[in-house]
N, C-alpha and C positions, 0 to 999 in steps of 0.2 A: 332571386336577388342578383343583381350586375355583378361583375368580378369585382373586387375592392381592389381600388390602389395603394391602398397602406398598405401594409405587412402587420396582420394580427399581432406577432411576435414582439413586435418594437414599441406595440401600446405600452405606456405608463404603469398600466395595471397589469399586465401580462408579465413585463421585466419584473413588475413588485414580488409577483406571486412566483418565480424563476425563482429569484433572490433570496423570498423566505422559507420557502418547499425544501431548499439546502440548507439554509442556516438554522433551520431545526434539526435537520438531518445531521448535520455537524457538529450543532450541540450534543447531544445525543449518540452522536458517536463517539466524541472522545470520553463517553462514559464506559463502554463496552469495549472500542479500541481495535487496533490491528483490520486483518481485511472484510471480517462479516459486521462490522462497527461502519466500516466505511461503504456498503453495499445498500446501506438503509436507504440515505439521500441520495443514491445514483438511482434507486429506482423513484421512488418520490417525485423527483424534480422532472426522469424523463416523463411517466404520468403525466404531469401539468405541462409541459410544452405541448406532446402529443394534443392534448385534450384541446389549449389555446393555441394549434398552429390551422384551428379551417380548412382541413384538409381530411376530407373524410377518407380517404384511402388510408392514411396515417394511424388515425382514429379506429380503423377497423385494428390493429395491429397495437392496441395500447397493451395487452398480456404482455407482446414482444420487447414493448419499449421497455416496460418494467425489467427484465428479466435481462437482457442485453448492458443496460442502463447500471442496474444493480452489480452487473459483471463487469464491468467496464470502471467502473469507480474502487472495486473492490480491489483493484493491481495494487493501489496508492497507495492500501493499509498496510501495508508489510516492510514498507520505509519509514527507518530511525530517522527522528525530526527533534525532538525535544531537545538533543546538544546542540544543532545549527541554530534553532533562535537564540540559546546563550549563546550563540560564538555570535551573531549579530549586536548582542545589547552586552556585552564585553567590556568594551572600550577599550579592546588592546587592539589597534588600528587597523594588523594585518589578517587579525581572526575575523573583527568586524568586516572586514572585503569578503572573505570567503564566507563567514554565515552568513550574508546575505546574496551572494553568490548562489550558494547549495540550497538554499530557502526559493531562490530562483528557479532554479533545476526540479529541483524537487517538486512545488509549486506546478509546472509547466507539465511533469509525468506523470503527475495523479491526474490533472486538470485532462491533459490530451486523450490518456488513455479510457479517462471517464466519457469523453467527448466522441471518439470513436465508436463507443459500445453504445450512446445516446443515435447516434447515425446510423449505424448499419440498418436496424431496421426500418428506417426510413429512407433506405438508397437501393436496398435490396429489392431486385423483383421479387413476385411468392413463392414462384416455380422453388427459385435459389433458396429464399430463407425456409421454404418448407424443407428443403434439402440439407441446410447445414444443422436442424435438426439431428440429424443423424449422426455425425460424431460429436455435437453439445451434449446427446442427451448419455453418450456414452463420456463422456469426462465430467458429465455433472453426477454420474452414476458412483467414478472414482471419487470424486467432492466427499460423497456421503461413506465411502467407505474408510479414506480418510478420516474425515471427521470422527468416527468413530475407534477406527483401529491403528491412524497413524503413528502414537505411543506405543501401543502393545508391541506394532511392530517394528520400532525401534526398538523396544527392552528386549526384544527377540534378536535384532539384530548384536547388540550390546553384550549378549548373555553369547551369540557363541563367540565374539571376540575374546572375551574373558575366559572361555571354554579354552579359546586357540593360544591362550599366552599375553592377552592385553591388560594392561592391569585395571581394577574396579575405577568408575570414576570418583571423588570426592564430591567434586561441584559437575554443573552439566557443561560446561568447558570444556573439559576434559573426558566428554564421554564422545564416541567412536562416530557418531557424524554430525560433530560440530562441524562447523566452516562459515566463520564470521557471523552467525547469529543468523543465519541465510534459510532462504526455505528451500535452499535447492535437494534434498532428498522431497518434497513434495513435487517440485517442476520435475525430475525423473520419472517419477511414477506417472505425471502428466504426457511427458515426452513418449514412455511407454505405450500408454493408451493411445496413443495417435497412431503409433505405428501398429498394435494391434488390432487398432480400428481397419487401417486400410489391410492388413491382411486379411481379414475376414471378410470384408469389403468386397476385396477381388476372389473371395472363397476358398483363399488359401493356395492360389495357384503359387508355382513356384516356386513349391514349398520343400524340392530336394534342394533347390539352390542357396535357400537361407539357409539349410545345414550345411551344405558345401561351406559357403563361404566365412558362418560363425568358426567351424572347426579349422579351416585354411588358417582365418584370422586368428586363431587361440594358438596353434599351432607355430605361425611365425611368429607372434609376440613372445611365446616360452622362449622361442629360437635366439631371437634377440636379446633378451634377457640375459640367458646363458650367455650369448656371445661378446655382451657388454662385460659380464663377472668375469668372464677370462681376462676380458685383458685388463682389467680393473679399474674400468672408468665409472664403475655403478657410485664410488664416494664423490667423486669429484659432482658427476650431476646430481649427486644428493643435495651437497654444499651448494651447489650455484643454483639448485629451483627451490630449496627449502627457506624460507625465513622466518626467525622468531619476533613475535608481536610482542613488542613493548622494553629491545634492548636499547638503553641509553646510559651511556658510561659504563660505570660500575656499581648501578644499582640492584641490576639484576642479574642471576644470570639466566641461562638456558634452562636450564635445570627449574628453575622455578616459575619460569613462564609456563603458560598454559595452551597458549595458543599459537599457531603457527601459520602459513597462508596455505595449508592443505587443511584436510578434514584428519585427524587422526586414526582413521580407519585407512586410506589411502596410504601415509606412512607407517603402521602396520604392518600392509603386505606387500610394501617396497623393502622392511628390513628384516622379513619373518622369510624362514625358508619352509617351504611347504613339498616341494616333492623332489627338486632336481637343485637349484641354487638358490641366495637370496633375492627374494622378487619374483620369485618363480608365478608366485601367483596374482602380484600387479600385472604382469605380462602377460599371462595368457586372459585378465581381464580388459586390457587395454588393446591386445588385438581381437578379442571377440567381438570387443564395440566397432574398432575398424571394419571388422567383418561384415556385421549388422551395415552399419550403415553405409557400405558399398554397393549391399543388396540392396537397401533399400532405395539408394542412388540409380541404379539399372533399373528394378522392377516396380517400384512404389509408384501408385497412380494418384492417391489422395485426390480423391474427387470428393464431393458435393463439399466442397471448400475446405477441408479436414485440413486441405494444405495450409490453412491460416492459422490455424492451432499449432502447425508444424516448426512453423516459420517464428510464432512467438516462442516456445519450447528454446528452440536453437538459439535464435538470439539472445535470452536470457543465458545462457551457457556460455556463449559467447564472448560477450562484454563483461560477465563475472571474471569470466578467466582472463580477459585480456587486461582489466581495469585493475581490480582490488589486487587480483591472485598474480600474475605474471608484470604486470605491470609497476608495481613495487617494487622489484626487483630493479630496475631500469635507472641508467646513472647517465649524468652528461659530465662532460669535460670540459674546463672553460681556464684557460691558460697553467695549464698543466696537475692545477686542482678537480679533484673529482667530488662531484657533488650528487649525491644517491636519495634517490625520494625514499628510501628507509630511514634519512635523517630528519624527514620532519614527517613520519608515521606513515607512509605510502599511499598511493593511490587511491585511501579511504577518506570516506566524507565526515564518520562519527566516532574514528575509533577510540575506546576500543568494544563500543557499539555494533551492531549490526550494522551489513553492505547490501543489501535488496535492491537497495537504489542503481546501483548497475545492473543488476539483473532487469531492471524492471527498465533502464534505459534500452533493454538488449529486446526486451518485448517492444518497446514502443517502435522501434528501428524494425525489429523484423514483420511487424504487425504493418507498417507503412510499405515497405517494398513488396510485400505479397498483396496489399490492395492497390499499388500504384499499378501492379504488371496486369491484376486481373480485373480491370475497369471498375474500379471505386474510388476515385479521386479524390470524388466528395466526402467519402467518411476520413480520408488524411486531411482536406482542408477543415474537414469540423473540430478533428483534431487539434491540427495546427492552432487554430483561432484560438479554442479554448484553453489549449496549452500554452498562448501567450498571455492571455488572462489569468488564467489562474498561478503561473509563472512571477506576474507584478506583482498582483493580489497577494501574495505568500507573504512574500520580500515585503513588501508595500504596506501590511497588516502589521509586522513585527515592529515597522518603522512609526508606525502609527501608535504601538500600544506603547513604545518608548519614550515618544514626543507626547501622550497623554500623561504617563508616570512622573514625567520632570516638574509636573506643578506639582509642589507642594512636599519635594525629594530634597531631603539633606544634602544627595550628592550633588545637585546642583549649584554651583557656589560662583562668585564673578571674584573673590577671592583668589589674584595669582598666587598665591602662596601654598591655598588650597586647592588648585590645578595643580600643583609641582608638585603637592604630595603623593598626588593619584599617578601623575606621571611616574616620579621613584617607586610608588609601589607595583607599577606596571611593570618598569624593567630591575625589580627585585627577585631573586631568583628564591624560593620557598624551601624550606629544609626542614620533614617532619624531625622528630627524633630516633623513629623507627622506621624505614620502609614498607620494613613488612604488616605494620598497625595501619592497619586499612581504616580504623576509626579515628585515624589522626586524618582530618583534611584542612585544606589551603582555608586559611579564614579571613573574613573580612578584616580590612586594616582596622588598628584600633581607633582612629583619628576620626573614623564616619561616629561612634556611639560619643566621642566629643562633641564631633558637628548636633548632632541630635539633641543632646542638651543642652549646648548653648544655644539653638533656634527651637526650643521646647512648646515657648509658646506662640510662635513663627506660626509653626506646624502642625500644633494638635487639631484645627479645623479643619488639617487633612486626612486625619490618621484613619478614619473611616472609608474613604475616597479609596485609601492606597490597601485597604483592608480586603476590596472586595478580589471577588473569584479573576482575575484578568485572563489565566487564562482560556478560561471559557471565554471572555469577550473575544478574545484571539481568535477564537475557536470559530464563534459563531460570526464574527463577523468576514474570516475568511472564507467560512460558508457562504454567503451570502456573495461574497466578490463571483465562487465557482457559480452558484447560479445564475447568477448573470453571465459568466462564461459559457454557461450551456445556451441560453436562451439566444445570445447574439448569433454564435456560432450555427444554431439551428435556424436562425432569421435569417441568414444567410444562403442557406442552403433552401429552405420554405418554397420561394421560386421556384428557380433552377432546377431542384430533380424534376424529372418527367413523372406524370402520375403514373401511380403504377396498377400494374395488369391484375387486383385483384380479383378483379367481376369476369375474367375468362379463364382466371385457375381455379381448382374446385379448392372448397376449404378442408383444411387438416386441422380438423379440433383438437385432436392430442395433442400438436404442438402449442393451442394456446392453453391447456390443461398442464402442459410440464410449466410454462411460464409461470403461471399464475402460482402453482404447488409451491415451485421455488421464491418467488416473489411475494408472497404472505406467509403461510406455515412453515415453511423451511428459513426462512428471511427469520422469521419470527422467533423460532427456533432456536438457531444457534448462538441469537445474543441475551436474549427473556432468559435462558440456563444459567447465563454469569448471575441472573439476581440470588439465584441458591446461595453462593457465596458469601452475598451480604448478608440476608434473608439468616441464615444458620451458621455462622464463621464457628471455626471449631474452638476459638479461643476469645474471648471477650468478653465484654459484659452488656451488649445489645447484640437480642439475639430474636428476631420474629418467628421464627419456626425451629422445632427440636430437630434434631440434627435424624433423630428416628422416632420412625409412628407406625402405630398399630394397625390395620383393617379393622371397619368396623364389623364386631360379632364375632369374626374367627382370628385364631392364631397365626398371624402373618403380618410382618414386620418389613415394613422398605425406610430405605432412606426418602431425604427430603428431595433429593435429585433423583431416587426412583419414584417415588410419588410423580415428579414432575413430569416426569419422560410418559410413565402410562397414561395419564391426564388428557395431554398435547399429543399423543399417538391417537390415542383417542377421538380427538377432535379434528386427526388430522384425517385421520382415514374416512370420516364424517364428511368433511368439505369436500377431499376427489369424490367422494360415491357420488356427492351432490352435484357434482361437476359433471360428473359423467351423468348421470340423470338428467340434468336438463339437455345436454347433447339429443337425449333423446323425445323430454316436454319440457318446453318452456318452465323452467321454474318463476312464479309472479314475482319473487323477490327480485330477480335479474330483471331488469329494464332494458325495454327492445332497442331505445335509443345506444348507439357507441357511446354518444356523451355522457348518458347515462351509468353504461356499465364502468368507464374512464372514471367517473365522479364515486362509485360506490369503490370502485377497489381503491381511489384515492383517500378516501374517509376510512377505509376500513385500517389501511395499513399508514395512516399518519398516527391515528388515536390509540393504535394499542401500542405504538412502542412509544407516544406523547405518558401514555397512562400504566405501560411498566415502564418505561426511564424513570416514572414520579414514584413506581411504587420502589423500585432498585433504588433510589437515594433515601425513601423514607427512614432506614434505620440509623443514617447518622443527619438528619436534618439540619439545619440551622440557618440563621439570616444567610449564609455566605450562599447559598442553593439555590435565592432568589435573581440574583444575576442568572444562572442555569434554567434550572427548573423554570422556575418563574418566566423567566423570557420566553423560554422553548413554550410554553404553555400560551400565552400569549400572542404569537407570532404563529400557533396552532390556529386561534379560534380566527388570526388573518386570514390564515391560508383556505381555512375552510370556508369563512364566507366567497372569499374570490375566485375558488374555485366551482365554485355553485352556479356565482354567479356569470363572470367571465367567459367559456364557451359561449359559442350559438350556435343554432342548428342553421343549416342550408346555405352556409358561407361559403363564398367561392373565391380562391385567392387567385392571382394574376402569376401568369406562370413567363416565365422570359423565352421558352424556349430552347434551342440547340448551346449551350453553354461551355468556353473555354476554362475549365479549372484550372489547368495549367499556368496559367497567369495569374489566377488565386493563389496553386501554392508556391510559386514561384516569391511574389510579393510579398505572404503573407510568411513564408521562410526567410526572406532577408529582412524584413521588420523585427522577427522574432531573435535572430543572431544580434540586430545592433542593439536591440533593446538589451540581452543579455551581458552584451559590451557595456552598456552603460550607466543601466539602471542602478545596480550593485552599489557603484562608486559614487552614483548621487544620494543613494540611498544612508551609506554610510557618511558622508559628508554633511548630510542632514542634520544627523543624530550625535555627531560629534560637533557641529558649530553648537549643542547646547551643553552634551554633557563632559565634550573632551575626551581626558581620558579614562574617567571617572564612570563605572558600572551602573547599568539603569539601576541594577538590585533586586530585581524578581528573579528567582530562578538561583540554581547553583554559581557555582566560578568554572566559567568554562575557557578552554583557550585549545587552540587549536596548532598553534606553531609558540616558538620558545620552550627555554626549558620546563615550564608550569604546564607545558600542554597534558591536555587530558592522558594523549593515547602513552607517554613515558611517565606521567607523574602515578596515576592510577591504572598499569595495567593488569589483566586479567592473570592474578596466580592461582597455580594447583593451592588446589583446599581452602578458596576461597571468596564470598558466596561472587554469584554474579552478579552484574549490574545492568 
C-alpha cells in the first residue's frame, strides 16, 4: 500500500473513538476518583491512538502505551477541583475570574502531563525505553508498597510523635504530616527511590562520601541551630515562616486553627528540644538533607533516564514550597498600605482544600526541562498541545454546563429588581450564630424559593431536566474534550518522529509484561477494591455482601475485602504465568497481529471496569445513574465496534522527515499563555451576560475572595471533621 497523505489520526472516526475511549474513562473515574480513578482513561485512550496511528513501530509498543498513558494521566488525580467549578458558576464576578482561571490551570496539568506520558513511548528509541525500565519498575515497586503500607506507616510515624510529646490527633488535620491535604510524604518516598535507584545503580560506589557528607550536613545544621538559640532569633523566624490557615478578624483564633503552612510534624521538631537546644533535631534533619543532596549533586549519574523521575520529584518540592507554602507569606506595598496575600487566603487555589496542584505544576515544569535538555522535544510539544486543550476544555465545559442549566433556572430572571437582589445578596457579608457550629452554613437567599413559586408552573417542564446527574455530564463530556486532546497532539507528532529502531534492538519482554501487569490487573485492582465499600458499607440498609464469610467446609473466616484480595491475587498470578508462558509458546488466545493484541487488551480493560463501574453503582441504583452508567455503557459498545474496526493492517503513513520543534513549542507556548490571558474573562463574561450576579445553583456556595470566602468563613478547626 502507497504511503497515505492524510494522517490516520485526524479521520472522523479516529477523533470519535479518541473522544469516547476518554469520556468513558472520565465517567468512570469520577466514580472511583483521585489518581488510580484517573489512570483508567490514560491508558484506554493511549491503546486506541497507538492502535489508529498506522504506524507499526508504535503498535509493537501498545503494553508501553498503556502503561506510560495510565501514568501520565494519573498526576491529575490528586488535584482538588470540585471548589474551582463553584468558584466559576458563583456569580460573585471576582471568584468567577479565578474559577475559571484555575479550571484553566488545572485543566492544562492533567491534560499536559497525561499527553507526555501518551508520547514518550512513541518518541523513545527501544535501546532508551528498554532502559528507563529500570528505575519505572523500581518506583512502580514503591507504588505497591505504598499502596499497601502507606497508612501503617504513617500510624507508625504518628505513634512516635505522640511517644515524643505530640499531642493525639482529634481529626486527620491535625495529625503530624498533614501539609495542605498534599501527597508530598508520598513524592518523598518517591524522591527517595530515585536517589537509591542510582546508588545502586552505580554499585554503591562513593559510598564513604554519602556518609562524610550526610554527617558534615547533620553536624552544621545542629551547629546552626544552636547558634541561631543563642542569640535568639529562632522566635522571630518562627513568627515570620509560620502562618496559620484561616485567621480573619476575630473569628478565630490560633489556638483553634488546625492548620498551618508546615506539616505539624516539621513544627514539632522546630519547638521540641531533643538533645542540645530547641530544634535541635529540625537541624540536624535539615542539614542531613543538605548533605544528601550535595552528594548527590557531585556523584549522582542518574542514567538510563532515572534523571527524569529526578527532576519531577524536585520540582514538585519546588513549586509547593514556593507557591502555597512560602509564597503566602509574600506582601506588596502600594502607597504606603500593605497588602498580604494572607488577606485573601494565600497563594492557594482551594482553600481550605488540598494544594497538589502546585506540586503537580512543579512536575510538569521539571518533567519539561529534563526532556527539553535530553533530546525529547516532541513529548513537551505533545504536551504543550494537549495541555492547551484540555486547559479550554476544563474552563469551557463548566461554561457550558452553566449556559445549559439557565433554561429552565428560577435564577434567571430579566427582572432588574431581581438582579439587584442577587447583587445585595452578593456583597452581603453572612453571620452564622455560632462559628464554631460547622452545621450552620451560608444559605441560599430566601427570595430564590419565592422566585420558584411564583414561576411554578413556568418550570415544572423543567424540573426533570435540571434533576439529572450534571455532574457526570461535566465529567464525561470534559473526557471527551481530553481525548480529543490526546489524538490531535499525537497527529501531530504521527509524522515527524522518525521510525524507530525496533527491528535492530532485540526484544525485552519483561518490560512489556510489567506494562501489561500494571495496566489491567493492577489498574484493576486498585479501583474494582473501592466497590467493597459499596458492595458491604458497614452501616446502612443496602447492603450486597456481609461484611464477613465463611470458607466453604472449614472454619475460616475473611472479610469481604479479604475474600477480594485472595480472589484477584489469584487471578493475578494466573495472567503473568500466562504471560510468561507464551513468552515461551505462542498462546492461540494472543493473536500474532499487534493490531490484534492492541484490540484484545483494549476490550479486555474497557469492559471490566464498564462492568464493575455498573456492578459498584448497582447498590444505590436509580434513573439519576442513567446519565452515568448508562451513557458510559453506551459510548462502550461505540468504542468497541470502532475500535475493531478502525485499525488496518500494512498502513504506511508519510513521514516529514528532519523536523524543527522548536518552532512547535515555541508557538504552541505563546498560544497557550494568550489563551490563558483570555479565555478566563471571556469565559466569565459569557455566563454572567445571562445569569449576572445570580448563582448557576448546582453545587455548594463557594467564594473564593470577600469576607463569605471559603478559606475564612469555613476553615479547618482542631476536632473538627474535615472536609
Amino acid at each position: 500500500m502507497p504511503p497515505q497523505e492524510s494522517n490516520p489520526l485526524l479521520r472522523p472516526l479516529s477523533i470519535l473513538l479518541a473522544g469516547v475511549s476518554l469520556a468513558i474513562g472520565w465517567g468512570i473515574r469520577g466514580n472511583y476518583g483521585h489518581e488510580t480513578g484517573a489512570m483508567f482513561p490514560g491508558a484506554l485512550t493511549a491503546i486506541a491512538v497507538c492502535l489508529l496511528s498506522g504506524r507499526e513501530d508504535w503498535r509493537q509498543r501498545v503494553g508501553q502505551f498503556a502503561l506510560f498513558g495510565m501514568l501520565g494521566w494519573g498526576f491529575g488525580g490528586s488535584m482538588s477541583y470540585m471548589q474551582v467549578i463553584g468558584f466559576s458558576q458563583s456569580g460573585h464576578a471576582p471568584t468567577q475570574l479565578f474559577g475559571f482561571a484555575g479550571l484553566f490551570l488545572i485543566g492544562f496539568l492533567w491534560a499536559a502531563l497525561g499527553g507526555m506520558g501518551t508520547a514518550l513511548p512513541a518518541v523513545m528509541d527501544k535501546q532508551r525505553l528498554n532502559n528507563i525500565f529500570k528505575p519505572l519498575v523500581s518506583l512502580l515497586a514503591i507504588w505497591v508498597v505504598l499502596y499497601v503500607a502507606l497508612f501503617p506507616i504513617m500510624r507508625l510515624v504518628q505513634a512516635y510523635l505522640e511517644i515524643d510529646g505530640f499531642p493525639a490527633p482529634m481529626q486527620r488535620q491535625e495529625s503530624g504530616l498533614y501539609w495542605f491535604d498534599s501527597d508530598w510524604f508520598t513524592v518523598l518516598f518517591v524522591l527517595s527511590g530515585v536517589l537509591l535507584f542510582d546508588f545502586i545503580n552505580r554499585r554503591c560506589s562513593q559510598w564513604p562520601q554519602l556518609l562524610l557528607f550526610s554527617a558534615i550536613g547533620a553536624v552544621v545544621g545542629l551547629g546552626v541551630l544552636f547558634g541561631l538559640t543563642q542569640l535568639g532569633w529562632t522566635e522571630a523566624i518562627y513568627n515570620t515562616l509560620v502562618q496559620h490557615q484561616g485567621v480573619y478578624g476575630d473569628r478565630f483564633t490560633a489556638d483553634q486553627l488546625a492548620v498551618t503552612n508546615w506539616p505539624p510534624i516539621i513544627l514539632h521538631f522546630a519547638t521540641h528540644e531533643k538533645f542540645l537546644c530547641t530544634g535541635d533535631l529540625l537541624g540536624i534533619l535539615l542539614g542531613l538533607l543538605v548533605g544528601i543532596t550535595v552528594y548527590f549533586a557531585m556523584y549522582g549519574q542518574f542514567r538510563d533516564d532515572s534523571g527524569l523521575f529526578l527532576w519531577m520529584a524536585v520540582g514538585w518540592f519546588v513549586c509547593f514550597l514556593a507557591l502555597p507554602v512560602l509564597g503566602s507569606l509574600l506582601f506588596i506595598t502600594i502607597d504606603g498600605v500593605r497588602y498580604a496575600f494572607a488577606d485573601i487566603g494565600g497563594l492557594r487555589m482551594t482553600p481550605p482544600r488540598g494544594d497538589n496542584w502546585a506540586g503537580v505544576l512543579g512536575t510538569f515544569l521539571g518533567a519539561s526541562i529534563y526532556l527539553l535538555r535530553h533530546q525529547l522535544k516532541a513529548v513537551v510539544l505533545a504536551g504543550v498541545v494537549c495541555g492547551i486543550i484540555g486547559g479550554v476544555g476544563f474552563s469551557g465545559i463548566s461554561l457550558l454546563q452553566g449556559l445549559l442549566l439557565s433554561v429552565g433556572n428560577e435564577r434567571v430572571s430579566a427582572d432588574l429588581a431581581i438582579q439587584q437582589k442577587w447583587t445585595e445578596w452578593q456583597q452581603t457579608e453572612w453571620e452564622p450564630t455560632d462559628w464554631m457550629d460547622k452545621t450552620q452554613k451560608m444559605p441560599t437567599p430566601a427570595f430564590v424559593n419565592e422566585l420558584r413559586e411564583s414561576r411554578k408552573e413556568e418550570l415544572a417542564p423543567w424540573q426533570h431536566f435540571h434533576r439529572q446527574n450534571w455532574h457526570s455530564f461535566l465529567e464525561q463530556s470534559y473526557g471527551f474534550v481530553n481525548g480529543l486532546a490526546v489524538i490531535f497532539a499525537m497527529a501531530i507528532l504521527l509524522p515527524r518522529v522518525p521510525k524507530l529502531d525496533d527491528d535492530v534492538v532485540p526484544r525485552q519482554r519483561w518490560t512489556e509484561i510489567v506494562s501489561i501487569t500494571f495496566a489491567l490487573p493492577a489498574l484493576l485492582f486498585v479501583n474494582m477494591y473501592k466497590n467493597i465499600k459499596d458492595w458491604s458499607p458497614l452501616e446502612g440498609a443496602k447492603k450486597l455482601l456481609p461484611n464477613v464469610m465463611k470458607a466453604p467446609w472449614i472454619d475460616f473466616e475473611m472479610s469481604a475485602g479479604g475474600w477480594f484480595n485472595f480472589f484477584f491475587t489469584l487471578a493475578t498470578v494466573a495472567f503473568v504465568g500466562l504471560m510468561i508462558a507464551h513468552t515461551r509458546r505462542r498462546l492461540a488466545i494472543v493473536p500474532e497481529s499487534w493490531i490484534g493484541r492492541g484490540q484484545l487488551l483494549y476490550f479486555l480493560l474497557l469492559w471490566a471496569f464498564v462492568l464493575g463501574n455498573f456492578a459498584k453503582a448497582l447498590a444505590y441504583f436509580g434513573e439519576g445513574r442513567l446519565l452515568t452508567e448508562g451513557i458510559i455503557i453506551v459510548n462502550a459498545v461505540i468504542a468497541t465496534v470502532l475500535v475493531l474496526l478502525l485499525p488496518r493492517e500494512g498502513e504506511q503513513v508519510r513521514q516529514y522527515g528532519e523536523v524543527n520543534f522548536n518552532r512547535w513549542l515555541l508557538g504552541s507556548a505563546v498560544l497557550g499563555l494568550i489563551l490563558f490571558a483570555t479565555v478566563p474573562f471571556i469565559e466569565r463574561k459569557s455566563l454572567r451576560s445571562v445569569y449576572g450576579d445570580a448563582r448557576v445553583g448546582h453545587g455548594g456556595i463557594n467564594r473564593r475572595f470577600d469576607p463569605n470566602a471559603n478559606w475564612n468563613r469555613i476553615p479547618l478547626l482542631k476536632g473538627q471533621q474535615h472536609r
